[in-house]
ZADO-1210 file (C-alpha; in nm, 4 decimals, padded with zeros to 6 digits):
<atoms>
<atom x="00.0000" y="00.0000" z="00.0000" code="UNK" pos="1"/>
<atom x="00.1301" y="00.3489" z="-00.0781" code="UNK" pos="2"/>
<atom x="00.1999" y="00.5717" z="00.2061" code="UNK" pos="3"/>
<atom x="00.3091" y="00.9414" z="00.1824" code="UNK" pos="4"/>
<atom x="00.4688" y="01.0764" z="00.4449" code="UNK" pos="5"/>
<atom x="00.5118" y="01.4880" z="00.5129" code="UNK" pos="6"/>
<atom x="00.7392" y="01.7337" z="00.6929" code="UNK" pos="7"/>
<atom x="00.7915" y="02.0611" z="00.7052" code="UNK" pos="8"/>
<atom x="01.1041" y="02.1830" z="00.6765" code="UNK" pos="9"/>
<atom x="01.2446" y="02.5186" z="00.7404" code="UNK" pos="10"/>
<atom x="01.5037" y="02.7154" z="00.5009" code="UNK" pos="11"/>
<atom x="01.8576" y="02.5404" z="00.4602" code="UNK" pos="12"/>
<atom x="02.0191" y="02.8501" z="00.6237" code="UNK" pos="13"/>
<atom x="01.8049" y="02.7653" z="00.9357" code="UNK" pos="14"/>
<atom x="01.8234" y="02.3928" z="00.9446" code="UNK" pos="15"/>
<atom x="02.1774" y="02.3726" z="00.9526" code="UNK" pos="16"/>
<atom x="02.2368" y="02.6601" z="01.2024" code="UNK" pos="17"/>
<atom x="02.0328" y="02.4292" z="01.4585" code="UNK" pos="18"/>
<atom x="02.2889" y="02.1065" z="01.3678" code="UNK" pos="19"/>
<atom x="02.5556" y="02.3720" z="01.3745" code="UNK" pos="20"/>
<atom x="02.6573" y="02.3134" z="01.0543" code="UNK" pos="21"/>
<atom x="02.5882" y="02.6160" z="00.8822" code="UNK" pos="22"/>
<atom x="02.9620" y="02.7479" z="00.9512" code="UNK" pos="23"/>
<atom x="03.0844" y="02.8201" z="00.6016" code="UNK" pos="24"/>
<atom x="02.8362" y="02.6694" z="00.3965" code="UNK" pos="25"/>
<atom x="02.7485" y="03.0178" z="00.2201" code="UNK" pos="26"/>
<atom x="03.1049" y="03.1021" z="00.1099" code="UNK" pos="27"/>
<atom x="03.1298" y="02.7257" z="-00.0800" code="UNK" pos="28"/>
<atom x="03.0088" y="02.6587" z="-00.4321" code="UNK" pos="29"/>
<atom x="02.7675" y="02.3792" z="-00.4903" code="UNK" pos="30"/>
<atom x="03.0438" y="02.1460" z="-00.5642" code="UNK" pos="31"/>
<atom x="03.2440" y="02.1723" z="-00.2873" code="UNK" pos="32"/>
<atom x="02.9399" y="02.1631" z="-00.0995" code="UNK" pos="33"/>
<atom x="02.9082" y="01.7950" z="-00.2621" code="UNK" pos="34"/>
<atom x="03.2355" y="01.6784" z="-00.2006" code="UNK" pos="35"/>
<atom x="03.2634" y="01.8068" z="00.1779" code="UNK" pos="36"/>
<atom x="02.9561" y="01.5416" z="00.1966" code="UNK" pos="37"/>
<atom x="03.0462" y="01.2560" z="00.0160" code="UNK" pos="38"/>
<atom x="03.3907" y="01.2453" z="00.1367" code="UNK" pos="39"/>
<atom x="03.2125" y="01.1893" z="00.4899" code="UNK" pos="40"/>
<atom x="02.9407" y="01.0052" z="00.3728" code="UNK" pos="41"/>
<atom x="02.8692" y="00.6205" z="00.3812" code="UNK" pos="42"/>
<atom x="02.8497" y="00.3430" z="00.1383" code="UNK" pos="43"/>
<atom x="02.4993" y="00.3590" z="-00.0142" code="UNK" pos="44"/>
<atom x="02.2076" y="00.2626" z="00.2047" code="UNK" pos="45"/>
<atom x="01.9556" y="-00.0563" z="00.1396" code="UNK" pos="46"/>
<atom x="01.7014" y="00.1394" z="00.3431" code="UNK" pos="47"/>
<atom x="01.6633" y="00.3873" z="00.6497" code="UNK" pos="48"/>
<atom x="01.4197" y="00.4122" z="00.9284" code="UNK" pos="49"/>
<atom x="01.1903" y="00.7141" z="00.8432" code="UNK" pos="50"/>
<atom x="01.1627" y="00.9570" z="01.1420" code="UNK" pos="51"/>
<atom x="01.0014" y="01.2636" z="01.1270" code="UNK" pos="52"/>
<atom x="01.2560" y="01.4708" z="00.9465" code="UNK" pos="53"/>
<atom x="01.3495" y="01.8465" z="01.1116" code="UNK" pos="54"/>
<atom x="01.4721" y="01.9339" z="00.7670" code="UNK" pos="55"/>
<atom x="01.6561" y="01.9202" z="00.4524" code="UNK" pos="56"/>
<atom x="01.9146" y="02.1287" z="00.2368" code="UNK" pos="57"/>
<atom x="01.9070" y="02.1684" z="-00.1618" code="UNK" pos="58"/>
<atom x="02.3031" y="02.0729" z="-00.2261" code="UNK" pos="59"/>
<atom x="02.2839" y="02.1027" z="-00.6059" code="UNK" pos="60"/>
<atom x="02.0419" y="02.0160" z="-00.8403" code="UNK" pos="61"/>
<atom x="02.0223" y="01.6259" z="-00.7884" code="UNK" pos="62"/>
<atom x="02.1495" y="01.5832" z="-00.3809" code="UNK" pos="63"/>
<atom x="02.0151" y="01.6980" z="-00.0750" code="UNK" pos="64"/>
<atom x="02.0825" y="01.6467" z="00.2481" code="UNK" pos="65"/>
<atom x="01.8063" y="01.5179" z="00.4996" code="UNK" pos="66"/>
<atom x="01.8432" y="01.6349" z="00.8853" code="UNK" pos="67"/>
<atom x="01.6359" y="01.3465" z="01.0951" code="UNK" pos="68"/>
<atom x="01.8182" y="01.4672" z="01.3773" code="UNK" pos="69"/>
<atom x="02.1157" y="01.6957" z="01.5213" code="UNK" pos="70"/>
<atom x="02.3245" y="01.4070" z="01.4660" code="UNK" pos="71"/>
<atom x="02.1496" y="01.1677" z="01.2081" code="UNK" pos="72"/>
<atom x="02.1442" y="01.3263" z="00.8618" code="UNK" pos="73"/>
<atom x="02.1421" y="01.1770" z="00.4963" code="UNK" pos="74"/>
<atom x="02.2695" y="01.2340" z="00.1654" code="UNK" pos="75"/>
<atom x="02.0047" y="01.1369" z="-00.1272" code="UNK" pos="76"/>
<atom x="02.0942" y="01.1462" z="-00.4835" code="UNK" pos="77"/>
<atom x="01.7854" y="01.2147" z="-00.6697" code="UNK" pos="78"/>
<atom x="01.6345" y="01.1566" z="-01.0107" code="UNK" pos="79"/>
<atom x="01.5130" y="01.4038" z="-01.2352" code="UNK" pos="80"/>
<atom x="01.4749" y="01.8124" z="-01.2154" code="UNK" pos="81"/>
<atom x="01.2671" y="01.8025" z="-00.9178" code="UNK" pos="82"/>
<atom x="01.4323" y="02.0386" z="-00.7473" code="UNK" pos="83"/>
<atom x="01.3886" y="02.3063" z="-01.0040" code="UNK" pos="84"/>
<atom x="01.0545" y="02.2583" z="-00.9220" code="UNK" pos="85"/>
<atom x="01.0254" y="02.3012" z="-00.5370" code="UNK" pos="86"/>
<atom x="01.0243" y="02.7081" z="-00.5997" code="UNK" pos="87"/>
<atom x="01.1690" y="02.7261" z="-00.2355" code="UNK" pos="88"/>
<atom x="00.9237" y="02.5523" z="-00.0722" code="UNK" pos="89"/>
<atom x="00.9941" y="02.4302" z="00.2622" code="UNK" pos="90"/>
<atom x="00.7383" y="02.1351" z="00.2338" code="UNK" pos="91"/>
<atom x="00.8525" y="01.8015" z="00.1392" code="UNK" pos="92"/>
<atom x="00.6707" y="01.4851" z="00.0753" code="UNK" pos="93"/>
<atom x="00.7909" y="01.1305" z="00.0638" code="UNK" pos="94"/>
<atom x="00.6255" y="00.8597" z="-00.0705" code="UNK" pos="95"/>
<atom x="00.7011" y="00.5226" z="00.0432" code="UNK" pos="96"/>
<atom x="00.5847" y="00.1604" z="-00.0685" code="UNK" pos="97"/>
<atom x="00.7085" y="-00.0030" z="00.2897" code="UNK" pos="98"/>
<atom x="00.6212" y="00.1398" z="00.6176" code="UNK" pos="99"/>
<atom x="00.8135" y="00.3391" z="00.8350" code="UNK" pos="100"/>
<atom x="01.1453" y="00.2802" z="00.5933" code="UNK" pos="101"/>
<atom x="01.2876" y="00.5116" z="00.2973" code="UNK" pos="102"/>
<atom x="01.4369" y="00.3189" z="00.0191" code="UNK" pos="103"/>
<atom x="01.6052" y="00.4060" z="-00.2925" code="UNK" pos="104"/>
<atom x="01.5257" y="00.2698" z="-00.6438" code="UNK" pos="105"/>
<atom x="01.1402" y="00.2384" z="-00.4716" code="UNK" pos="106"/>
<atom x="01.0844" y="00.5544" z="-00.2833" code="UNK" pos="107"/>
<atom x="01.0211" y="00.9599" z="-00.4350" code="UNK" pos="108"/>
<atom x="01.0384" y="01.3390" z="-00.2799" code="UNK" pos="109"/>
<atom x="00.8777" y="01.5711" z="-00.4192" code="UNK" pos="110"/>
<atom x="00.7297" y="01.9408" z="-00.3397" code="UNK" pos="111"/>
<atom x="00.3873" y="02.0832" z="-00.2207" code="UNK" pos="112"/>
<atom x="00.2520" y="02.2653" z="-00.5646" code="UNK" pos="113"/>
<atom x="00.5212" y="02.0996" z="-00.7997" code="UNK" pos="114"/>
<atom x="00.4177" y="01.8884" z="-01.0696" code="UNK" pos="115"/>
<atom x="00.6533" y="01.6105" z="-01.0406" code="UNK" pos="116"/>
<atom x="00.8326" y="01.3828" z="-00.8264" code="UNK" pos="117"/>
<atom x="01.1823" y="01.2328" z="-00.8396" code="UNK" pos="118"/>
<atom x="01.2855" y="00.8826" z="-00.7772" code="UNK" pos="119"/>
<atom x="01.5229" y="00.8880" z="-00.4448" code="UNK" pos="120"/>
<atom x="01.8479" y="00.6870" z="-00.6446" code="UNK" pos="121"/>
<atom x="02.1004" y="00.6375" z="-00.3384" code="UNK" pos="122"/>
<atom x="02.0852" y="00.7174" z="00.0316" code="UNK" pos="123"/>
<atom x="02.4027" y="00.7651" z="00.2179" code="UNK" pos="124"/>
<atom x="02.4270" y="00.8055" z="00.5829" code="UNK" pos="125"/>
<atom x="02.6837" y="01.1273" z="00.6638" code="UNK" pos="126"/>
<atom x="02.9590" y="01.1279" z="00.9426" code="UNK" pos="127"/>
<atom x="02.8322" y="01.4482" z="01.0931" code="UNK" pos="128"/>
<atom x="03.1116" y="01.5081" z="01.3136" code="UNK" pos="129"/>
<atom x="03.3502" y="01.4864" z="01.0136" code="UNK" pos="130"/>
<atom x="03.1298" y="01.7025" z="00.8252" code="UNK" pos="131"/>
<atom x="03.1865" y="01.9810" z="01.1195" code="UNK" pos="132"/>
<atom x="03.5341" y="01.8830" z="01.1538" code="UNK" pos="133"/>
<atom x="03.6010" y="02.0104" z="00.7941" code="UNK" pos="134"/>
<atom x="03.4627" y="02.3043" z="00.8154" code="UNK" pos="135"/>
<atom x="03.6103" y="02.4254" z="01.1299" code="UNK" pos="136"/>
<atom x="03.9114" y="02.3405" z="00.9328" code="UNK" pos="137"/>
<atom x="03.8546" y="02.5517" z="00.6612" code="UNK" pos="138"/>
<atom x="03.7057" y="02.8338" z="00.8547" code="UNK" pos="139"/>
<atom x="04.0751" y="02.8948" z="01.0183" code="UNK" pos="140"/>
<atom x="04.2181" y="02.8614" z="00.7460" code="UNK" pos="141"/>
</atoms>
C-alpha cells in the first residue's frame, strides 16, 4: 500500500544553524558543498528508518541532504529536475511503498505545488562530526 509521508522543513540557512553546521556553507560553491559530503558520507544505504525529518538542504540540483536529527542526517541522490521545481518551498513529501522505511530505487520526494516527483536513487548516511570537523578546518584557514 502506498503511504506518503510529510514534513515541514524550514530554510537550509536555518536547518543547519540548529545542527551547527551552517559554519561556512554560504562562502562554498555547490560542488564543494558535494564533495565536503560525500567524502564523509557512507556506502549507499539498502534502506533507512523514516523519522520525522526536522529538515533538509538543496546541495545542487540532484542531492540533498536530509536532517532526521542533530546528529542523524542523509545524503540522497535524486532523479530528475525536481528540485527546479520546489520554488523554495519548505514542504517536502515522501512517498514510500514499505512502512516506516525510505528506500532508494522504490521511494520519491517531491514538493507541495510541484508537478513532479523524483525517484530517491542512493541514500548515504553522513559522518556528521567529520562534516563539522572540515569546516572548522577551513574556517581557520
Amino acid at each position: 500500500m502506498l503511504r506518503t509521508s510529510f514534513f515541514a522543513a524550514v530554510a537550509a540557512a536555518l536547518v543547519l544553524t540548529g545542527g551547527g553546521l551552517a559554519g561556512c556553507a554560504s562562502n562554498m560553491t555547490r560542488a564543494e558543498r558535494l564533495s565536503l559530503y560525500q567524502s564523509n558520507a557512507s556506502e549507499p544505504l539498502r534502506q533507512i528508518t523514516y523519522f520525522s525529518p526536522q529538515g533538509w538542504e538543496e546541495v545542487d540540483s540532484d542531492h540533498i541532504v536530509v536532517t532526521m536529527r542533530p546528529s542523524e542526517q542523509y545524503l540522497f541522490r535524486l532523479s530528475g529536475p525536481c528540485l527546479d521545481w520546489d520554488q523554495g518551498a519548505a514542504t517536502m513529501f515522501f512517498t514510500s511503498q514499505i512502512g516506516g522505511f525510505i528506500q532508494p530505487k522504490f521511494d520519491r520526494v517531491s514538493f507541495r505545488g510541484s508537478p513532479i516527483s523524483c525517484r530517491i536513487e542512493e541514500i548515504r548516511a553522513i559522518n556528521v562530526d567529520g562534516v563539522r570537523a572540515a569546516r572548522a578546518a577551513m574556517e581557520t584557514r
